[in-house]
C-alpha positions in Angstrom: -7.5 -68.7 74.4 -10.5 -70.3 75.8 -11.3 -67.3 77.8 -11.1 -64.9 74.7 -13.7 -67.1 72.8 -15.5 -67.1 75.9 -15.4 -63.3 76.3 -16.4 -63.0 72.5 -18.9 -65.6 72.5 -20.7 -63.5 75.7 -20.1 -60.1 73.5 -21.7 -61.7 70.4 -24.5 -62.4 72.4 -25.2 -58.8 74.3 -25.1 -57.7 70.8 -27.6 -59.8 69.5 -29.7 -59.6 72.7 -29.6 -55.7 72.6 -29.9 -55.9 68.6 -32.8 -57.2 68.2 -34.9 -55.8 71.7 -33.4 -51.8 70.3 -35.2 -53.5 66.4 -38.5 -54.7 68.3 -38.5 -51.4 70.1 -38.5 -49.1 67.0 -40.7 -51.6 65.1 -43.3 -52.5 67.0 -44.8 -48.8 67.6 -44.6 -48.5 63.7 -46.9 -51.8 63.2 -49.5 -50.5 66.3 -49.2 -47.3 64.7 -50.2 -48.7 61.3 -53.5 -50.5 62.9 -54.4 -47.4 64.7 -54.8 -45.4 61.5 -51.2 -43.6 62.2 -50.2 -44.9 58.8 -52.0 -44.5 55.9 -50.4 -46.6 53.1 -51.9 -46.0 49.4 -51.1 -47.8 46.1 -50.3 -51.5 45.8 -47.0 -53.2 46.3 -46.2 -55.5 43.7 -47.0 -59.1 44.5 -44.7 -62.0 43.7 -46.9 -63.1 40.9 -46.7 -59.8 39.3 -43.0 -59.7 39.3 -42.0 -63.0 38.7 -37.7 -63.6 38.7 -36.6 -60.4 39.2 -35.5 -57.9 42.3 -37.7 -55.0 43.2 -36.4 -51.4 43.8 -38.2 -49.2 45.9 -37.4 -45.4 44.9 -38.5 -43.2 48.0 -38.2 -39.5 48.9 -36.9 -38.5 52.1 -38.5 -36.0 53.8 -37.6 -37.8 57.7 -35.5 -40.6 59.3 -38.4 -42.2 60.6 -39.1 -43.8 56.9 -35.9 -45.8 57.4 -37.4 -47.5 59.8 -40.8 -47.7 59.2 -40.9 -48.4 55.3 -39.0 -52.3 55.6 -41.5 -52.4 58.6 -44.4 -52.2 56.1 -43.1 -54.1 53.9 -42.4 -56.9 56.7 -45.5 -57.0 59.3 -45.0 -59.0 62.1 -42.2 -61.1 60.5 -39.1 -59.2 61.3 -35.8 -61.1 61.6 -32.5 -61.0 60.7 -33.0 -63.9 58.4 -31.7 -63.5 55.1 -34.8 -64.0 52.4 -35.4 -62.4 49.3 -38.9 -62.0 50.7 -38.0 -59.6 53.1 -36.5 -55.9 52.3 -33.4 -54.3 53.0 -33.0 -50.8 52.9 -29.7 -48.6 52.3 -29.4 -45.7 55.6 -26.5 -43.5 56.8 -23.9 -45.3 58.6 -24.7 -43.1 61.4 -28.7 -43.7 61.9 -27.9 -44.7 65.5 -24.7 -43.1 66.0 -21.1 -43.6 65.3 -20.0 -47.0 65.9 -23.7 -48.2 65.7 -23.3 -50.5 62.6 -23.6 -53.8 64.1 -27.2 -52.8 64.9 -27.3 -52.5 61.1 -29.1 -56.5 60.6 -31.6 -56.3 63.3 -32.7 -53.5 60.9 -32.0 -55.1 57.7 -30.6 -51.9 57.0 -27.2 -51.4 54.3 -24.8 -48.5 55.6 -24.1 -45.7 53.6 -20.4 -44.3 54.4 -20.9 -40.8 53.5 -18.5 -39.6 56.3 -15.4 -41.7 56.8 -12.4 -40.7 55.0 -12.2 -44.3 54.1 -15.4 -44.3 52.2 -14.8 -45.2 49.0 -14.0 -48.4 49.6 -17.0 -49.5 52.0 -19.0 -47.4 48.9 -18.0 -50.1 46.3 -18.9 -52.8 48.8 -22.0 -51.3 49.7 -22.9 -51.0 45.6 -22.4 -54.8 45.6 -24.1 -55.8 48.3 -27.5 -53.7 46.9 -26.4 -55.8 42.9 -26.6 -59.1 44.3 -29.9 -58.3 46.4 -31.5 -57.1 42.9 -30.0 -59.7 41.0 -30.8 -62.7 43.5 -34.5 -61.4 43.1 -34.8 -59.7 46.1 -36.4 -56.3 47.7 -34.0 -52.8 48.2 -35.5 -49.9 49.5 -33.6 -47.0 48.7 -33.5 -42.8 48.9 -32.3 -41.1 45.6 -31.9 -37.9 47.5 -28.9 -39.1 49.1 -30.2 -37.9 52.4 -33.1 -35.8 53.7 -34.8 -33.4 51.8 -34.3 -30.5 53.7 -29.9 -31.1 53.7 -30.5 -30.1 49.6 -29.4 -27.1 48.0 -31.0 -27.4 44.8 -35.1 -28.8 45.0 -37.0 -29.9 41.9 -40.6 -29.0 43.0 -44.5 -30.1 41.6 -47.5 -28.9 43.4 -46.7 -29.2 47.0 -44.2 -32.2 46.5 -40.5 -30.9 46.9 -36.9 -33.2 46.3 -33.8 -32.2 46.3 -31.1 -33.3 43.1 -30.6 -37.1 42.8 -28.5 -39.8 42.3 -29.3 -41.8 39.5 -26.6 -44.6 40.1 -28.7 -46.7 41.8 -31.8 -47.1 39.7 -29.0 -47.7 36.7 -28.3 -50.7 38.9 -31.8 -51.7 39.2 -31.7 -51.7 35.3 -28.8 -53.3 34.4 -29.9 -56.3 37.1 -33.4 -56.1 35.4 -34.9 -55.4 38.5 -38.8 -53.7 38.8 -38.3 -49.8 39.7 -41.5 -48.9 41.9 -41.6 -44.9 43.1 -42.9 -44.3 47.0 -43.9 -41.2 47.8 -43.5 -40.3 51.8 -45.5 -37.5 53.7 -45.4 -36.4 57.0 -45.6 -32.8 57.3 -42.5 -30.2 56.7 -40.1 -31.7 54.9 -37.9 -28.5 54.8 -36.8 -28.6 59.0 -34.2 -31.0 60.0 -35.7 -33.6 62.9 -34.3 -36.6 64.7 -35.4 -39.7 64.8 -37.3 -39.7 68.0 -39.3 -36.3 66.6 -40.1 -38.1 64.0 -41.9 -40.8 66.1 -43.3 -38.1 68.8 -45.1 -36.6 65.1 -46.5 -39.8 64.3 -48.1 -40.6 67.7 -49.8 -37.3 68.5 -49.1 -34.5 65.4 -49.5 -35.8 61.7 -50.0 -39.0 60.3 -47.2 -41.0 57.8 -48.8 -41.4 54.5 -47.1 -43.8 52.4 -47.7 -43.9 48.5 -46.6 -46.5 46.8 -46.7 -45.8 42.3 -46.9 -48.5 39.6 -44.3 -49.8 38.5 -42.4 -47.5 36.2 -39.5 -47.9 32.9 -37.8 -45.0 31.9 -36.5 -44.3 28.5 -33.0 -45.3 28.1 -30.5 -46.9 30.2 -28.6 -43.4 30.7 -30.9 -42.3 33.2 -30.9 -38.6 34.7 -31.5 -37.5 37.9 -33.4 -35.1 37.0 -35.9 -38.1 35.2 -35.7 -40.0 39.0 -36.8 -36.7 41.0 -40.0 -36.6 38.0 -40.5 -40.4 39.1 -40.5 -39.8 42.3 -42.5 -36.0 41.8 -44.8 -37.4 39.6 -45.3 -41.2 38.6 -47.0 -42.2 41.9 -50.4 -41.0 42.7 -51.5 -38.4 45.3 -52.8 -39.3 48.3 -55.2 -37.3 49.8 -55.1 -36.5 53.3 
């Protein structure tokens, strides 16, 4: 017995260890790459006097993988920790970001899986929906993709000017309304969104091919609480402001 809490105690910590040196890793190019003009980030992100006592939702296309990372990273400079504060976001990802089996890497990231694969899915789906309530209820910040994957994985696209989504969910930003949360659009854009790309592409195309420009949109309300996914793609399309490149 003592050697299996032993054992477990030295697993827990190789874990952590390679948890949070995998999280510096992936985060700390994203923060250098935001001083060195890599990121351009336009709009304003609401402050806490702004939105006093309630949670924020953060509505984002997906047009990458690297936005998974680097979006909490934004949100978060040079304060990253598994800590769990209302201050800092958390954003919903694919349960297999990193891989099968890679969930425990999951709260170095501050990331929420997305079981979209598992036959038991369902059940870690309701759980998941829970998890993202009580961070919008309890005042805090979710970051989340509408799409329900990348862009380019569609097979229906709503389209204005050069901007392109595919169908959305609208589940989630119900949620954010029944929990009275503030609904803020974020617009990403890095290049094609249309051609698949891992993660490390993604990071090779912000270092030396096209700069991440990040658009953040006032805060928006939509017309009734039976929202349409076809109203979030418009929000996403339409409510926050083009940047220009």
């Amino acid at each position: 017995m003592f050697l299996t809490r032993v054992l477990n105690a030295f697993l827990n910590a190789r874990k952590t260890i390679f948890g949070r040196t995998a999280a510096y890793g992936l985060l700390i190019p994203i923060w250098i790459s935001k001083q060195c003009g890599r990121i351009e980030v336009h709009g304003n992100v609401p402050s806490s006097q702004q939105v006093v006592n309630t949670g924020i939702l953060f509505i984002v296309n997906h047009p990458s993988l690297i936005e998974t990372i680097a979006l909490p990273a934004l949100l978060s400079p040079w304060r990253w920790s598994n800590v769990k504060t209302a201050k800092q976001p958390y954003s919903l990802a694919d349960s297999r970001l990193f891989g099968r089996h890679s969930e425990w890497l999951y709260e170095h990231f501050r990331c929420i899986a997305v079981h979209r694969h598992e036959l038991s899915s369902a059940g870690k789906s309701w759980r998941t929906a829970r998890t993202c309530l009580h961070i919008l209820t309890n005042n805090g910040r979710l970051i989340v993709y509408p799409e329900g994957g990348r862009t380019y994985k569609g097979t229906q696209w709503h389209q204005y000017g050069q901007r392109m989504v595919r169908t959305c969910n609208p589940t989630i930003v119900r949620m954010a309304q029944h929990a009275n949360a503030t609904i803020v659009p974020v617009w990403i854009s890095h290049g094609d969104c249309t051609k698949p790309q891992s993660l490390l592409q993604g990071y090779y195309k912000l270092f030396f091919q096209e700069k991440l420009i990040v658009t953040f949109g006032a805060p928006i309300l939509f017309s009734s609480s039976v929202v349409t996914g076809l109203e979030v793609a418009n929000a996403l399309l339409r409510t926050a402001p083009v940047a220009k490149t």
